[in-house]
C-alpha positions as CSV (number, residue, x, y, z in Angstrom):
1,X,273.5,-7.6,107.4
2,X,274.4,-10.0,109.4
3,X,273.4,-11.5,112.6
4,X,276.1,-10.4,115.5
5,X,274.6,-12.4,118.8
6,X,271.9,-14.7,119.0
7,X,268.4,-12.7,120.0
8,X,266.5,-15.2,122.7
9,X,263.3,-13.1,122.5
10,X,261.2,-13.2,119.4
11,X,259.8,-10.0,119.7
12,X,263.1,-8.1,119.5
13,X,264.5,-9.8,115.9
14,X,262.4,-9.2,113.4
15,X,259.9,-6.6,112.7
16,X,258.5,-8.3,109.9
17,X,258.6,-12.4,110.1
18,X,258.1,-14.5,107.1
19,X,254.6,-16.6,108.0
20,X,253.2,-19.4,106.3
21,X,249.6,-18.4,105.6
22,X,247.2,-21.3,104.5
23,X,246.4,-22.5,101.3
24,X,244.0,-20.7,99.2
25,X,244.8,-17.0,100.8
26,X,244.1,-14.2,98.5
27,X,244.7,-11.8,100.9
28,X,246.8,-10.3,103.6
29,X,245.5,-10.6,106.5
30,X,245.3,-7.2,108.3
31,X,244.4,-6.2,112.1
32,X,241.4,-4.0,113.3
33,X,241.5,-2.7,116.7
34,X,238.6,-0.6,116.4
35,X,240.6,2.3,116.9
36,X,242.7,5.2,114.4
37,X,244.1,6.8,117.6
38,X,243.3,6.3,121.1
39,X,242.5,8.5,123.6
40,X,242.4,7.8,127.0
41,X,241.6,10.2,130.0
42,X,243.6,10.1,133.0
43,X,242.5,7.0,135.1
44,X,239.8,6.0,132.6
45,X,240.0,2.0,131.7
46,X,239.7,0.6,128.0
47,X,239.6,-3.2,126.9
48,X,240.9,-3.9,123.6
49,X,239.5,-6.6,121.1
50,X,241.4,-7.3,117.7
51,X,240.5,-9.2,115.0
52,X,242.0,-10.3,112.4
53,X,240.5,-9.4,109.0
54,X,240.9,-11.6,105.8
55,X,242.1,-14.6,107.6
56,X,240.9,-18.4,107.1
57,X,237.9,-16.8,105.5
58,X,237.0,-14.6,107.9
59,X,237.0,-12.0,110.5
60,X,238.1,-13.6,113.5
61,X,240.1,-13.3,116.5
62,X,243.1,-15.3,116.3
63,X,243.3,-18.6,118.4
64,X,247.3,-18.2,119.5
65,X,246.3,-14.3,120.8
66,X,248.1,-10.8,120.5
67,X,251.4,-9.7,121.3
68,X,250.7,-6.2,121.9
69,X,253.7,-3.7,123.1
70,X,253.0,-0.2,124.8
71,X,256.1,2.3,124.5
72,X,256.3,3.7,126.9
73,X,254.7,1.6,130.1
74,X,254.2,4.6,132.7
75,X,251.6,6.0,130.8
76,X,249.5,3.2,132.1
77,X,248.5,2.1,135.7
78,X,247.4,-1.3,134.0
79,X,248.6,-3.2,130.9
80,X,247.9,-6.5,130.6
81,X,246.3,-9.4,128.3
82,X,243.7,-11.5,129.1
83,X,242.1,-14.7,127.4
84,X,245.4,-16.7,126.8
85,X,246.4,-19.3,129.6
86,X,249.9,-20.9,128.5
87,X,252.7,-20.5,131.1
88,X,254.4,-18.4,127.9
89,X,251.8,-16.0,128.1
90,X,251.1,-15.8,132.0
91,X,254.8,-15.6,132.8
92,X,255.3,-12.5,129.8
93,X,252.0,-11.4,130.9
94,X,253.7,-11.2,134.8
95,X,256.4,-8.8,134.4
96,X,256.8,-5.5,136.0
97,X,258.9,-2.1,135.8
98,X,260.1,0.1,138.3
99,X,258.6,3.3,136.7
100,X,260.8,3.3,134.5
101,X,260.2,4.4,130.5
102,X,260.5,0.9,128.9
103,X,258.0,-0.3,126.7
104,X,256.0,-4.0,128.3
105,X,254.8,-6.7,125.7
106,X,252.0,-8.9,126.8
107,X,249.7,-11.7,125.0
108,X,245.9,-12.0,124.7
109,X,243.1,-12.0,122.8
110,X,241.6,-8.8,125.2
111,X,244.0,-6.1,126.2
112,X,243.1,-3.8,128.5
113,X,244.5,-0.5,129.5
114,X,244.3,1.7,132.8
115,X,246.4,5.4,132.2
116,X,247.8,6.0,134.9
117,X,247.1,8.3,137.7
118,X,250.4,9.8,138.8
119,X,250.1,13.6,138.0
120,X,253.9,13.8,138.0
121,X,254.3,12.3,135.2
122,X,252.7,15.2,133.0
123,X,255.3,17.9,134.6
124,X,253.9,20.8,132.5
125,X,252.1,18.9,130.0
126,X,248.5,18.2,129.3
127,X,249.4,15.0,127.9
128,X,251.4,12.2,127.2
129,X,251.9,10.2,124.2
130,X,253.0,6.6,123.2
131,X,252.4,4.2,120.6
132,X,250.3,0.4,120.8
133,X,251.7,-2.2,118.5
134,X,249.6,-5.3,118.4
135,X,250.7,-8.0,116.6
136,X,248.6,-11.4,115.7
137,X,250.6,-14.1,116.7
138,X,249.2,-16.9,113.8
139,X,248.8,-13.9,111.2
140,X,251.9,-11.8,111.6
141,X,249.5,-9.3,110.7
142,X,250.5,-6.0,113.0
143,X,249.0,-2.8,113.5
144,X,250.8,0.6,115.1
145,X,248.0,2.7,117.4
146,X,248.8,6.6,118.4
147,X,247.8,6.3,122.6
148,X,246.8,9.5,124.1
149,X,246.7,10.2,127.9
150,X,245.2,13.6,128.6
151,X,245.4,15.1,132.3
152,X,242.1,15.3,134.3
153,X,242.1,18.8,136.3
């Protein structure tokens, strides 16, 4: 199909991107988070660690970082990525919302999460869902989390 306006942000293109993997890979590299499913109790903190499996001989984190994308951003008091100092990843890494349900991308090689502490947000719910897509940014490799936020009484 093809392309109707040009698409500025990398992120939003391409789900899968052709990559240029070094010579002498016999494997794909894949992600591991650690994780099947997360979760996460209301106001509870979790830092995140990927690495990258099957890559330059190894299990390594990758030098470039982690684009890694929450759904739904109001599920968390705190989303961001740490370990990546470029003015690329500090300025992505700065953005905010206004509480609204937009999903927030940030780079790392450490993300952590905060769920949020606004009660409202559950309504009549026990609690809310999202998804965490982390993404190595040498690899391509990418792997799709479940997030759970469960309401504390």
């Amino acid at each position: 199909m093809p392309l109707l306006e040009a698409f500025p942000q990398e992120t939003q293109i391409m789900k899968y991107k052709l990559t240029t993997l070094p010579r002498g890979t016999a494997r794909m590299p894949i992600l591991d988070v650690g994780y099947n499913a997360i979760v996460i109790k209301q106001g509870a903190s979790l830092a995140i660690t990927p690495q990258t499996l099957n890559y330059l001989g190894g299990n390594q984190s990758e030098t470039s970082g982690y684009t890694a994308t929450i759904s739904d951003v109001r599920t968390m008091s705190t989303f961001e990525g740490v370990g990546i100092n470029t003015a690329d990843a500090t300025a992505l890494n700065a953005t905010t919302t206004l509480g609204t349900n937009v999903s927030k991308t940030v780079v790392g090689t450490t993300i952590n999460l905060r769920a949020t502490t606004v009660n409202t947000l559950f309504g009549n719910n026990s609690q809310l869902n999202c998804t965490l897509t982390i993404v190595g940014r040498d690899s391509g490799a990418r792997i799709q989390v479940p997030v759970t936020v469960t309401k504390v009484s």
